[in-house]
C-alpha positions in Angstrom: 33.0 8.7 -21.8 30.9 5.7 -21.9 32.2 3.0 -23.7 29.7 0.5 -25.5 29.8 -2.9 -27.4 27.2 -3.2 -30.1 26.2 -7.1 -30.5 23.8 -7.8 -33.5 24.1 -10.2 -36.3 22.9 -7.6 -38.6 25.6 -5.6 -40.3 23.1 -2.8 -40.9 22.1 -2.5 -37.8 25.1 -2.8 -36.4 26.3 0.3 -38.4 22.6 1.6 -38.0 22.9 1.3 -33.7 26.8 2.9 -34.4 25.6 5.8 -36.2 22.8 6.8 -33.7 25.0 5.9 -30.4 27.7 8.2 -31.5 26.1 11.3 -32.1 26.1 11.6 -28.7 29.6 12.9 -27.7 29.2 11.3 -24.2 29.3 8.0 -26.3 31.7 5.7 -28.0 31.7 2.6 -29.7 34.8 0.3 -28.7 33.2 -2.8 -30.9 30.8 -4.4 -32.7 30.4 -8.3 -32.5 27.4 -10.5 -34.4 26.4 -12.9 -31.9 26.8 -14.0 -28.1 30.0 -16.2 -28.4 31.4 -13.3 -30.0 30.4 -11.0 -27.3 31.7 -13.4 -24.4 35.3 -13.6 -26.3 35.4 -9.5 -26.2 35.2 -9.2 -22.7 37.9 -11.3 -21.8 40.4 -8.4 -23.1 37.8 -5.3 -23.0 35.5 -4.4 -20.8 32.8 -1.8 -21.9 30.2 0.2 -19.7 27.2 -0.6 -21.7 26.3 -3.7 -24.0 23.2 -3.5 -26.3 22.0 -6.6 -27.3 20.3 -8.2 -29.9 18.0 -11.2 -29.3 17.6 -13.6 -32.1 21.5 -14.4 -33.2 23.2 -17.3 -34.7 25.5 -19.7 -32.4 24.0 -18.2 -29.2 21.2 -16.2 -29.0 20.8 -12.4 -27.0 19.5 -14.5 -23.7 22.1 -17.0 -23.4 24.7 -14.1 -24.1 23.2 -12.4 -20.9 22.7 -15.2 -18.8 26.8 -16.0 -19.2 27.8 -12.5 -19.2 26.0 -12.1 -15.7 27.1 -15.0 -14.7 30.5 -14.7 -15.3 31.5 -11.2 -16.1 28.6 -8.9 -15.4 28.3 -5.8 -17.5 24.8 -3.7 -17.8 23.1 -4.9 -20.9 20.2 -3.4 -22.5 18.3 -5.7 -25.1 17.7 -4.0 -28.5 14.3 -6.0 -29.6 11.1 -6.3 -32.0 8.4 -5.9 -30.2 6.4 -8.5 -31.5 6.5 -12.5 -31.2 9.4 -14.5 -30.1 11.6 -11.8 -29.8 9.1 -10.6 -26.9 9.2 -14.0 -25.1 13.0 -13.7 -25.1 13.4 -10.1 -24.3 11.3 -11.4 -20.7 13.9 -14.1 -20.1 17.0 -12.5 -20.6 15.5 -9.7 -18.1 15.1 -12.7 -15.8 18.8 -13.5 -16.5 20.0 -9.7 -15.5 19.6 -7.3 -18.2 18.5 -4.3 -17.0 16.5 -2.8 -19.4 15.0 -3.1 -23.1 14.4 -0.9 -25.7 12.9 -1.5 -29.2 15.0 -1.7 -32.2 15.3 2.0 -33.8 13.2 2.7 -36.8 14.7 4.1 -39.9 16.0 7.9 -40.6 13.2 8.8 -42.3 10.2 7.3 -40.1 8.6 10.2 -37.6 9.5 8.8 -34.7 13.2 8.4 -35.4 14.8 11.2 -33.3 12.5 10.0 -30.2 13.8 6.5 -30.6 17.2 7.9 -30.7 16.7 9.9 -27.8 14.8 6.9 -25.7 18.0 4.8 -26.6 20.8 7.3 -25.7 19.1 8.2 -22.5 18.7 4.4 -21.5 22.9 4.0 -22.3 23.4 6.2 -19.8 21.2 5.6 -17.3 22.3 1.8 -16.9 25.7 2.7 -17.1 25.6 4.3 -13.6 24.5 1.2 -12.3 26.4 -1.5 -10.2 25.9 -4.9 -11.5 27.5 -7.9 -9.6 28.0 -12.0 -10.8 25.8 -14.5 -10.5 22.5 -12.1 -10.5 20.7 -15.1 -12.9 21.2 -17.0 -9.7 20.3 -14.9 -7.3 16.8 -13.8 -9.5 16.2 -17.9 -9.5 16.6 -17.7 -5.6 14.2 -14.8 -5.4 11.5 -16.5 -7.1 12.0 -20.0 -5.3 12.2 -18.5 -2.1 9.5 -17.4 0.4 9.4 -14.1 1.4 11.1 -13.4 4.7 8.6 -12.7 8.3 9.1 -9.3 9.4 7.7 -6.8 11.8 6.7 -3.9 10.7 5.8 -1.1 13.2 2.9 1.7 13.4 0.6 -0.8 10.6 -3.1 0.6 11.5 -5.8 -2.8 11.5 -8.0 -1.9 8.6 -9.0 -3.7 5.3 -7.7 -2.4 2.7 -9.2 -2.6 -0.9 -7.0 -1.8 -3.4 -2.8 -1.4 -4.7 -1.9 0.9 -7.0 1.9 0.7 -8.1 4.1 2.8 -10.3 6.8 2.0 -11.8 9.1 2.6 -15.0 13.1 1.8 -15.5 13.6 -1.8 -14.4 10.5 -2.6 -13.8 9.8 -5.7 -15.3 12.5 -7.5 -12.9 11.3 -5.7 -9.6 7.3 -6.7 -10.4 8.2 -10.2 -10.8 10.0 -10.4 -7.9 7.5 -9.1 -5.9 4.4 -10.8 -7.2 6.5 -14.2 -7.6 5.6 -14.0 -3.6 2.1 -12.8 -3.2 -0.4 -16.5 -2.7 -2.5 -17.6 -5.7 -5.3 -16.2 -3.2 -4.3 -13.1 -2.7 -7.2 -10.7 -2.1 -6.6 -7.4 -2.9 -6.6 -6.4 -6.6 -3.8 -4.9 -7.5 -3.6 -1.6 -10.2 0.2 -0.9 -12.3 1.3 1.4 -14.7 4.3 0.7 -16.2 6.1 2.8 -18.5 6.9 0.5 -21.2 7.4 0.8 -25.0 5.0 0.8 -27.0 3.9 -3.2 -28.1 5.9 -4.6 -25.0 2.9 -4.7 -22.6 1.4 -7.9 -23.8 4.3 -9.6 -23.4 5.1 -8.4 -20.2 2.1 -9.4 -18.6 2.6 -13.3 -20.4 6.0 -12.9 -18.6 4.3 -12.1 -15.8 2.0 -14.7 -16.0 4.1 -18.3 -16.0 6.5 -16.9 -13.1 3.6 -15.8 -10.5 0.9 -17.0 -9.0 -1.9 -14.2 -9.8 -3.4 -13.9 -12.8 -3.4 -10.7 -14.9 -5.6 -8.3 -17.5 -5.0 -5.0 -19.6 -8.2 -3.8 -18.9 -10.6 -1.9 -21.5 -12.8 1.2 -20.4 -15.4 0.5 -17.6 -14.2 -2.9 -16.6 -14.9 -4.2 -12.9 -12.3 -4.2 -10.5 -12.3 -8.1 -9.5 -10.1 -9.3 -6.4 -7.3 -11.9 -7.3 -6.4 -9.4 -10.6 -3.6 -7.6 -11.5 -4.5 -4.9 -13.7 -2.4 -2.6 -16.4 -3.0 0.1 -17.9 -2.7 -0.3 -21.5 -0.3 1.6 -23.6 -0.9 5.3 -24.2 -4.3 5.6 -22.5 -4.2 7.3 -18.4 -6.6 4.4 -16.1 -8.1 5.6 -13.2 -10.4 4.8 -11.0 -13.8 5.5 -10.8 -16.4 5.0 -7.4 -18.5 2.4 -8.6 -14.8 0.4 -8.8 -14.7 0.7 -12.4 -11.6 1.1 -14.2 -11.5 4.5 -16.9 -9.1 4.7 -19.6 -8.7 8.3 -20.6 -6.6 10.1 -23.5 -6.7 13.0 -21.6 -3.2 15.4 -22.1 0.0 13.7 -20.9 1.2 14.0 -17.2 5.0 14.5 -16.7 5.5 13.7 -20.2 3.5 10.4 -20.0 0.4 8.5 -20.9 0.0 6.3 -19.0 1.1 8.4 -16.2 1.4 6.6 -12.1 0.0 10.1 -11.0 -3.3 9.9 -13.1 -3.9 6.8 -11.3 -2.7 7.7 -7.8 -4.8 10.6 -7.7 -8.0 9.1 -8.5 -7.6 6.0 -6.8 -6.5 8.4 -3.5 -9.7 10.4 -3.8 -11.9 7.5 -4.1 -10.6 4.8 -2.1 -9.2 6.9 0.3 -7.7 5.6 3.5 -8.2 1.8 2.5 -5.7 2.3 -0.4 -2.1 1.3 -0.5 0.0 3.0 -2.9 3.5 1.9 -4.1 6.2 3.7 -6.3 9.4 1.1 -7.5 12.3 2.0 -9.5 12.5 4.5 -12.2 13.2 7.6 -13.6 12.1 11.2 -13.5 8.7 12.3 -10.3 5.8 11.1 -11.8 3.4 9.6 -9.0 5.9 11.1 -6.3 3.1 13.7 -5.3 0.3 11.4 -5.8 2.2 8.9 -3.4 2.4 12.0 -0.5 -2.2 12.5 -1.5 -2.3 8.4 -0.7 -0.5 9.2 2.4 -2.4 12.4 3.3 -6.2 10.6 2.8 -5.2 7.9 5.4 -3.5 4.9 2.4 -0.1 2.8 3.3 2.3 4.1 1.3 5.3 2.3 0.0 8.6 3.2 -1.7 11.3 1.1 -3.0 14.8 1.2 -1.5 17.7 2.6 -3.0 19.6 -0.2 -2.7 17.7 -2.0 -5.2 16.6 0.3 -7.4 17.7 0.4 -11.0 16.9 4.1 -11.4 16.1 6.0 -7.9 14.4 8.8 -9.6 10.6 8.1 -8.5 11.5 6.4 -5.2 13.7 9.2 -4.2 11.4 12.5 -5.6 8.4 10.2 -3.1 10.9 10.2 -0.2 11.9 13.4 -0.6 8.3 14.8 -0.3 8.3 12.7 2.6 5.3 10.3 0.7 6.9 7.1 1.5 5.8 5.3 5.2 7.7 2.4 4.7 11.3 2.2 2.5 12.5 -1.3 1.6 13.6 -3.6 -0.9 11.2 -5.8 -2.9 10.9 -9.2 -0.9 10.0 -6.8 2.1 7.6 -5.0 0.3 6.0 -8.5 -0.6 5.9 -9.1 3.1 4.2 -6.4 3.9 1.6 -6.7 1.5 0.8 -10.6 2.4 0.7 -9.0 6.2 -1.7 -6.4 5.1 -3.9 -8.5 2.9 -4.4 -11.2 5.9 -6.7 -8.2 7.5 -8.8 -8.4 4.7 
């Protein structure tokens, strides 16, 4: 049974969050609190598996909450948020102070996209309450994007110039980007290509985020735009972006892959069978296969390949289905991976 507090300042959605959380019989509610100081006090008596938390609160708001609760008594938090505005900007911090994951707040019964909210909130619940969490992450995450990346050696690298990055990347992604990309120099060469499975209206915010705690500069793209160096690129909710060989970026609605759109292997396979060997491709943390066969196509033309440890993965599912296929050349944590790409870039 995984035990949940509910913290809103909303008594309907409080009851609204209840009502949805509990249908699931794996779930159960042992309170509901309506803002961060109230939230703190629980957990000196209780401690729950799960907390979903709200953003904008009086007395002390969803980030504050986190930062504390991380700080002090660290419990897997998933921020229930609008997707729009301030509530954005927040959601981005309090990720920075160690929640793990966000979803948006669920839409009413009779809306049509009620039971997949439902579902995309139950199955998020569960997933972070498998993982670890320890104290004083908000420190730590300040540490990692202070601190340079560590020298390392790193065996069998081929000398070649390569052209282009594609990364994939889903549950606790967010966190995991930054902390790579916080490292990469402000003249880093080689323009880097991301799909991130986010909800819907969270992508321009991410990329914001993104864009105050690193160095590079970053773009959703539209259809046709020119790959430039010194980018980041994302594909934009709901459309597939590939790559085509005049180093144009497409944006297709073509059918879903794995369930998705955008989908990491829609990327990784065109990318693989244009750039070919001069391509590195990287799969982080999340859930489910997609790009895991796509990774092993990188690896098979002659790319780098790249998958994120276990260690410090939220969810293991894409790292792990790329290992298991035997995709991945090099396995390591984020501030390794950011060392490898500065080595590989200085070929360029």
């Amino acid at each position: 049974m995984i035990k949940v507090l509910i913290v809103d300042d909303s008594e309907v959605e409080l009851e609204f969050l209840d009502f949805m959380l509990s249908s699931d019989s794996d779930i159960k509610i042992i309170g509901k609190v309506k803002d961060g100081t109230e939230a703190i006090d629980f957990l000196v008596h209780t401690k729950p598996d799960v907390i979903t938390m709200d953003i904008h609160m009086p007395k002390m708001d969803g980030y504050e909450a986190t930062k504390i609760i991380m700080e002090t008594n660290p419990v897997p938090i998933v921020i229930v948020s609008a997707s729009s505005g301030t509530e954005v900007d927040k959601t981005y911090e309090a990720i920075s102070a160690g929640a793990l994951a966000f979803v948006e707040k669920p839409v009413g019964f009779d809306h049509p996209n009620f039971e997949k909210v439902k579902i995309q909130l139950i199955q998020t619940i569960k997933l972070m309450s498998e993982v670890k969490v320890v104290k004083r992450r908000f420190k730590l995450m300040e540490e990692l994007k202070s601190s340079k990346p560590v020298t390392n050696h790193f065996g069998g690298l081929v000398p070649k110039e390569y052209s282009m990055i594609v990364i994939g990347v889903s549950t606790g992604g967010p966190a995991v980007l930054q902390s790579i990309l916080s490292k990469l120099p402000e003249n880093f060469s080689i323009p880097i290509i991301i799909v991130q499975h986010i909800t819907t209206g969270f992508l321009p915010g991410l990329t914001e985020w993104l864009s105050t705690s690193t160095p590079l500069k970053y773009k959703i793209p539209q259809n046709n735009d020119v790959i430039e160096q010194g980018f980041v690129y994302f594909a934009p909710d709901d459309f597939h972006l590939g790559i085509a060989r005049d180093n144009r970026i497409i944006l297709s609605k073509q059918e879903m892959e794995n369930g998705l759109r955008p989908s990491v292997s829609y990327l990784f396979r065109t990318a693989a069978n244009i750039i070919r060997e001069n391509l590195i491709g990287i799969i982080l943390t999340g859930m489910g296969k997609d790009g895991a066969a796509e990774l092993k196509l990188i690896r098979d033309n002659g790319g780098l390949t790249i998958a994120q440890d276990k260690d410090t993965s939220i969810v293991f599912g894409m790292p792990q289905e790329a290992i298991k296929l035997n995709a991945a050349q090099y396995i390591l944590p984020p501030e390794r991976i950011a060392s490898l790409l500065i080595k590989l870039a200085s070929k360029n």
